[in-house]
C-alpha positions in Angstrom: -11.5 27.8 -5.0 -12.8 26.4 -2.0 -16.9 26.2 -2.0 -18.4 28.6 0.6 -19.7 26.9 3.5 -23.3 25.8 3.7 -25.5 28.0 5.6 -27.8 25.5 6.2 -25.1 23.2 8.5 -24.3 23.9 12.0 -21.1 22.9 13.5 -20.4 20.5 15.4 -21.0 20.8 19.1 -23.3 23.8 18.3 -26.6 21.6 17.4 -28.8 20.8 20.1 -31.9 19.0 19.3 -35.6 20.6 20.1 -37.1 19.3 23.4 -40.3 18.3 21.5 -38.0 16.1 19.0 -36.0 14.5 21.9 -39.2 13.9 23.8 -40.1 11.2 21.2 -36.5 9.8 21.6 -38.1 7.2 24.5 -35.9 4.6 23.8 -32.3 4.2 23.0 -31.8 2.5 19.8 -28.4 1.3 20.0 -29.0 -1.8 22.0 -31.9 -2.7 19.8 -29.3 -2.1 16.9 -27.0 -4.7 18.4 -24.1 -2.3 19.7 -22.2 -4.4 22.0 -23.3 -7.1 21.2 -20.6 -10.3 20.6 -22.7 -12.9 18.9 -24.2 -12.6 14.8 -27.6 -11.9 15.3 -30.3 -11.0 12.5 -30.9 -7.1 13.0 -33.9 -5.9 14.1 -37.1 -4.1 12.3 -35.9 -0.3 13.0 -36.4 3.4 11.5 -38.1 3.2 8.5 -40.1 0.0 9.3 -43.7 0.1 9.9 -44.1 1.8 13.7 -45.2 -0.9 15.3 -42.5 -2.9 14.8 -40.4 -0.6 16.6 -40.7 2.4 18.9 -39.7 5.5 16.4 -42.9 6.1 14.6 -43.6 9.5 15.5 -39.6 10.3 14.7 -39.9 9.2 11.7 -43.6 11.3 11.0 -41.2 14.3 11.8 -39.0 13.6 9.7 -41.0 13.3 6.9 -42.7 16.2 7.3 -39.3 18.1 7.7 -38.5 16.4 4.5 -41.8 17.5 2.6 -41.6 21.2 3.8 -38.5 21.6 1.2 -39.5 22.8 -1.8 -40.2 20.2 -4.7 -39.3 17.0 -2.3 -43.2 15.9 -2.1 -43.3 15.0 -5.8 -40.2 13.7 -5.7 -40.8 11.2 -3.0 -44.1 10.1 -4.6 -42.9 8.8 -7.2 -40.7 6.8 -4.9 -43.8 4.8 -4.2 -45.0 4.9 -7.6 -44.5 1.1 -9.4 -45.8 -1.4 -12.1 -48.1 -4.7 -10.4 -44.8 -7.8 -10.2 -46.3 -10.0 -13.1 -47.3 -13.9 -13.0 -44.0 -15.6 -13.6 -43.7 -17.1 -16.3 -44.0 -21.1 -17.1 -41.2 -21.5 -19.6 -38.1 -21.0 -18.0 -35.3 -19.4 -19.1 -32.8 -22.6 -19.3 -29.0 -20.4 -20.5 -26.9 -21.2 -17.9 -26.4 -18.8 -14.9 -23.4 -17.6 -16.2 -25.5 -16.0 -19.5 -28.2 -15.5 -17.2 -26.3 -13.3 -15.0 -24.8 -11.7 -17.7 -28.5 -10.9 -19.0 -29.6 -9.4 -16.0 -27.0 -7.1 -14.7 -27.1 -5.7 -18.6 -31.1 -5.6 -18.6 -30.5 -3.2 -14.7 -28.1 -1.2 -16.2 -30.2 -0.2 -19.1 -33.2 0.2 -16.9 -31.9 3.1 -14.7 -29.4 1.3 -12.3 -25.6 2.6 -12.4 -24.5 -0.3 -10.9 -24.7 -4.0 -10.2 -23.5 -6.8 -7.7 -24.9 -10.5 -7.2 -24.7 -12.2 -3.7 -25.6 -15.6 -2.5 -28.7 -14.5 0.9 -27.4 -15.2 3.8 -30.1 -15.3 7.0 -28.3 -12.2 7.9 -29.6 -10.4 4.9 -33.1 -10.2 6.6 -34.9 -8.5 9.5 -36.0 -10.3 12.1 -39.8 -11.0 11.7 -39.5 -11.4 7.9 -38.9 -14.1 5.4 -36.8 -14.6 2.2 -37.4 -17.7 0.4 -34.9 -17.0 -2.9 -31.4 -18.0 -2.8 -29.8 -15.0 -4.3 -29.8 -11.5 -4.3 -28.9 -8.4 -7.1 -27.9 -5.4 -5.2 -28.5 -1.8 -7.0 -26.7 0.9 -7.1 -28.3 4.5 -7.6 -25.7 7.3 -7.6 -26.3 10.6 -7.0 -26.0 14.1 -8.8 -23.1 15.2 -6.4 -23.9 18.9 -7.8 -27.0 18.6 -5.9 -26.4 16.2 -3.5 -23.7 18.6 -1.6 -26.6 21.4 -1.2 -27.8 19.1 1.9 -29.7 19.4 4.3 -32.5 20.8 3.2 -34.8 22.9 4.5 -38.2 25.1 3.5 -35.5 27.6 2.0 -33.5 24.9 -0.6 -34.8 21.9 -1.3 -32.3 20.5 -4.0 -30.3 17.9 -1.8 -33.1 16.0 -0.3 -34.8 16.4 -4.0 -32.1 14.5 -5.2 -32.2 11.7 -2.5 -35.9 11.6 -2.8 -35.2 11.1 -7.5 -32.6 8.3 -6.5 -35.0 6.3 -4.0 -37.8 6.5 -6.8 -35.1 5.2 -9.7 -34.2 2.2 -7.4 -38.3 1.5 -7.2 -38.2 1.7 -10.8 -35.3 0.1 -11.1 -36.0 -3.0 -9.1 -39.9 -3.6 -10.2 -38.5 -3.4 -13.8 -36.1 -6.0 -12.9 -38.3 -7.9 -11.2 -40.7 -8.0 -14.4 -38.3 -9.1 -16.4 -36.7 -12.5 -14.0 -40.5 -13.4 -14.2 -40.6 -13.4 -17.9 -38.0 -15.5 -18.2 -39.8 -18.2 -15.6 -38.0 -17.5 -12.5 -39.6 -16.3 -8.8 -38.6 -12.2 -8.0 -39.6 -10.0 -5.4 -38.0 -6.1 -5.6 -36.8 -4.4 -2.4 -36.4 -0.4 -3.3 -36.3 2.5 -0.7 -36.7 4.6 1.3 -39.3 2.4 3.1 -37.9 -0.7 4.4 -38.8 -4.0 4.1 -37.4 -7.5 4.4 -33.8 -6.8 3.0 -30.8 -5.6 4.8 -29.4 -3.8 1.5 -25.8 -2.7 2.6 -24.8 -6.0 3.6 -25.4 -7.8 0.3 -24.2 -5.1 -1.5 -20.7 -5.2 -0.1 -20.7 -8.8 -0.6 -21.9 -8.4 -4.0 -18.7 -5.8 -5.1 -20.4 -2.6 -4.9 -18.4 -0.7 -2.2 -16.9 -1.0 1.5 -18.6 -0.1 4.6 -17.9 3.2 5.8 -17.2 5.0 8.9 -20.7 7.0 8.6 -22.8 3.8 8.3 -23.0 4.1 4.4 -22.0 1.8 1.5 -18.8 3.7 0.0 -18.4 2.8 -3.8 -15.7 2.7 -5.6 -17.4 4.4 -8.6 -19.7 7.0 -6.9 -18.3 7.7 -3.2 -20.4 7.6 -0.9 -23.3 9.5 -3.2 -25.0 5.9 -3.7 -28.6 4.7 -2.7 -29.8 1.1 -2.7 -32.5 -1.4 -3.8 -32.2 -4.7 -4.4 -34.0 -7.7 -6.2 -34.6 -11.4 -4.3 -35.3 -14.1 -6.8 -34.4 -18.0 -7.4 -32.9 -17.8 -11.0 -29.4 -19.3 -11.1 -26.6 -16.7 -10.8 -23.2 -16.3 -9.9 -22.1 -13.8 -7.4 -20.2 -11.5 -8.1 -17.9 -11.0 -4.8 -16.9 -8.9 -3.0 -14.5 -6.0 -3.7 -11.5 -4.4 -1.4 -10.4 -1.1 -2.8 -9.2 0.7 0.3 -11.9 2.9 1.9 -12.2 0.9 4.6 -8.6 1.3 5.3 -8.9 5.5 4.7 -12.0 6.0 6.9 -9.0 4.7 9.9 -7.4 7.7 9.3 -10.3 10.2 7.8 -12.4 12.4 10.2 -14.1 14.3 8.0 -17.4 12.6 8.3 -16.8 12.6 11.9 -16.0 16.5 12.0 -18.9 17.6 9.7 -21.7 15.5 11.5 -23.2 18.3 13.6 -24.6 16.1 16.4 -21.3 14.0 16.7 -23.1 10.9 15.9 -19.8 9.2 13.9 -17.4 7.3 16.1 -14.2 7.7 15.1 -13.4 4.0 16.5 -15.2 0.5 15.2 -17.3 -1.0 17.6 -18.8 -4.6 18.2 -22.0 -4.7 16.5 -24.3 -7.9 16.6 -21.2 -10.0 16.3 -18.7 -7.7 14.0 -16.3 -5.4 14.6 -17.4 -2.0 12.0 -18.0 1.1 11.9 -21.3 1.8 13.9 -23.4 5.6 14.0 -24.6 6.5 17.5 -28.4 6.1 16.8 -29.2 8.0 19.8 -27.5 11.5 18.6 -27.8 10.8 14.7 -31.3 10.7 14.9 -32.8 13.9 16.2 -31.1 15.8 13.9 -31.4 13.1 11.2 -35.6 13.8 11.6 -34.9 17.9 12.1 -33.0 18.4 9.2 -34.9 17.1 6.2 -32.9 13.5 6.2 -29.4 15.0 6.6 -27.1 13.2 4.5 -23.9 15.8 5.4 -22.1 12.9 5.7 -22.2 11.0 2.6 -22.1 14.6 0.3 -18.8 15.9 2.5 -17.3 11.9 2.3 -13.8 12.4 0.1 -14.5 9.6 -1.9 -18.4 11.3 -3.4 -16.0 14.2 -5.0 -15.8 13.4 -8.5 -12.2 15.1 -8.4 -11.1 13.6 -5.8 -12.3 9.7 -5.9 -9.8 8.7 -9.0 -6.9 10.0 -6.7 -7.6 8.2 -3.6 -8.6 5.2 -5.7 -5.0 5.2 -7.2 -3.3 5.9 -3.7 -5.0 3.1 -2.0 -4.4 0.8 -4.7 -0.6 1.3 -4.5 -1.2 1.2 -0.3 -2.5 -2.3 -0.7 0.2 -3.2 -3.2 3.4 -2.6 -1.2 1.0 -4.2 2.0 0.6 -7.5 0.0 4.7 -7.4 -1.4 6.1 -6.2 2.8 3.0 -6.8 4.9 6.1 -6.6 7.6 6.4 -2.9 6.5 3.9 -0.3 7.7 3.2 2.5 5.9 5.8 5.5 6.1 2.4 7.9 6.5 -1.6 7.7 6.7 -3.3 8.9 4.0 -5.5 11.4 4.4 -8.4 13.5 3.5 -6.2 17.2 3.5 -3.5 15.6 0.9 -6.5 16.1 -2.0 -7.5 19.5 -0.8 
């Protein structure tokens, strides 16, 4: 049986953001985001950055306080911000190779409340313009969400339990990467943890695809081939040798082509249902401009990552086995197109 449909969701073409809220929409974001752009560029300090690196500070005071009206979310988000002091790093090192060390680490995160893994080599384009990343490698984490909860989103003063959620995942990644952190210092080695929701240095999404944890989707989030799109991030910079772990193509790109039910379900039409040029790269790309209102109104959204195909726990081992035999028969007759897209309404 179908579930009922959230009360708490507009449709789309129906939202209309308050005059107040677009009043402090003074400047478009998608050129400062890069849209258009044709050549790689470092992204810019943006939403979620201290305000005056960027003109959004009072959207995003409105959207914290539309997230902290929802019942239980203040605690929740707290703890976000709640860590251990990084220790002195240690002056033995650790000397296994980086193979073991790698090995080491990625157990030690997944026993210390990250669900997943990856390793990348930093690339310049890992880091906001304005900051600095000495360390040569980067451990993405993942953080996956109760989809149970996660699907009650948005949130308001009425039902808090989808932003609650979002707000327990953020404050896991803190823990998460400071613990991390702690521990590459014991063993002699430089680390510096980059959890949510604030930002920081560190682009996370980037890294992360490099690093095997998912493919970009066509809502702007990291799509996992273990959680969906129900995954937050926070990563760990440090200089220990490590191998990376690569990156991983398991088909959502290919699906988000032919899916539109992010684009459908997004009440301010923000998702394109086309890639764009962004700073250099064709990809998927969210419209700043009408994401953002609503985004700030709504208690951090996040409809499109719970109503994603690939979050549903039923659904994701399906479309993981489809696409897998999709990108078979394309390797064996890349000549051959596919007799027929696949899409969302064949799991219903």
């Amino acid at each position: 049986m179908p579930d009922q449909p959230n009360p708490r969701r507009p449709k789309r073409g129906t939202y209309s953001p308050r005059p107040e809220t677009l009043e402090l929409l003074r400047v478009s974001g998608n050129p400062i985001n890069g849209l258009g752009e044709e050549t790689p560029r470092r992204p810019s300090p943006f939403f979620w950055h201290p305000p005056d690196q960027h003109p959004y500070g009072d959207l995003q005071v409105v959207a914290r306080q539309s997230s902290r009206a929802c019942p239980d979310s203040g605690p929740a988000f707290m703890a976000a911000y709640s860590y251990p002091e990084l220790i002195p790093v240690a002056e033995e090192q650790n000397t296994a190779s980086a193979e073991q060390l790698s090995a080491e680490v990625t157990a030690f995160a997944l026993s210390h409340e990250a669900d997943a893994v990856g390793i990348a080599a930093m690339d310049p384009l890992y880091v906001f313009e304005g900051y600095t990343v000495e360390e040569p490698w980067v451990i993405v984490l993942g953080l996956a969400h109760n989809y149970e909860r996660l699907k009650e989103v948005p949130s308001d003063e009425t039902n808090g339990v989808g932003v609650v959620d979002i707000g327990d995942q953020y404050a896991k990644g803190t823990r998460s990467s400071y613990a991390v952190a702690n521990w590459i210092r014991s063993q002699g080695y430089t680390a510096n943890p980059y959890p949510g929701p604030s930002a920081s240095a560190l682009v996370l999404i980037p890294p992360a695809i490099a690093a095997g944890l998912g493919e970009l989707g066509k809502h702007g989030s990291l799509i996992s081939p273990k959680f969906g799109s129900g995954v937050r991030l926070a990563g760990v910079t440090t200089n220990m040798p490590l191998v990376a772990t690569g990156p991983s193509r398991f088909g959502a790109d290919d699906f988000c082509t032919n899916c539109q039910v992010c684009t459908r379900a997004c009440p301010p039409g923000a998702i394109s249902e086309d890639k764009q040029m962004v700073r250099g790269v064709e990809r998927w790309y969210v419209n700043f401009d009408k994401c953002i209102p609503y985004f700030a109104e709504a208690a951090s959204c996040g409809i499109c990552i719970a109503e994603c195909p690939w979050t549903r726990p039923d659904v994701r081992p399906k479309l993981l086995a489809t696409m897998a035999r999709r990108m078979a028969d394309k390797a064996d007759s890349s000549h051959v197109p596919p007799s027929q897209p696949v899409t969302h309404e064949a799991y219903q």
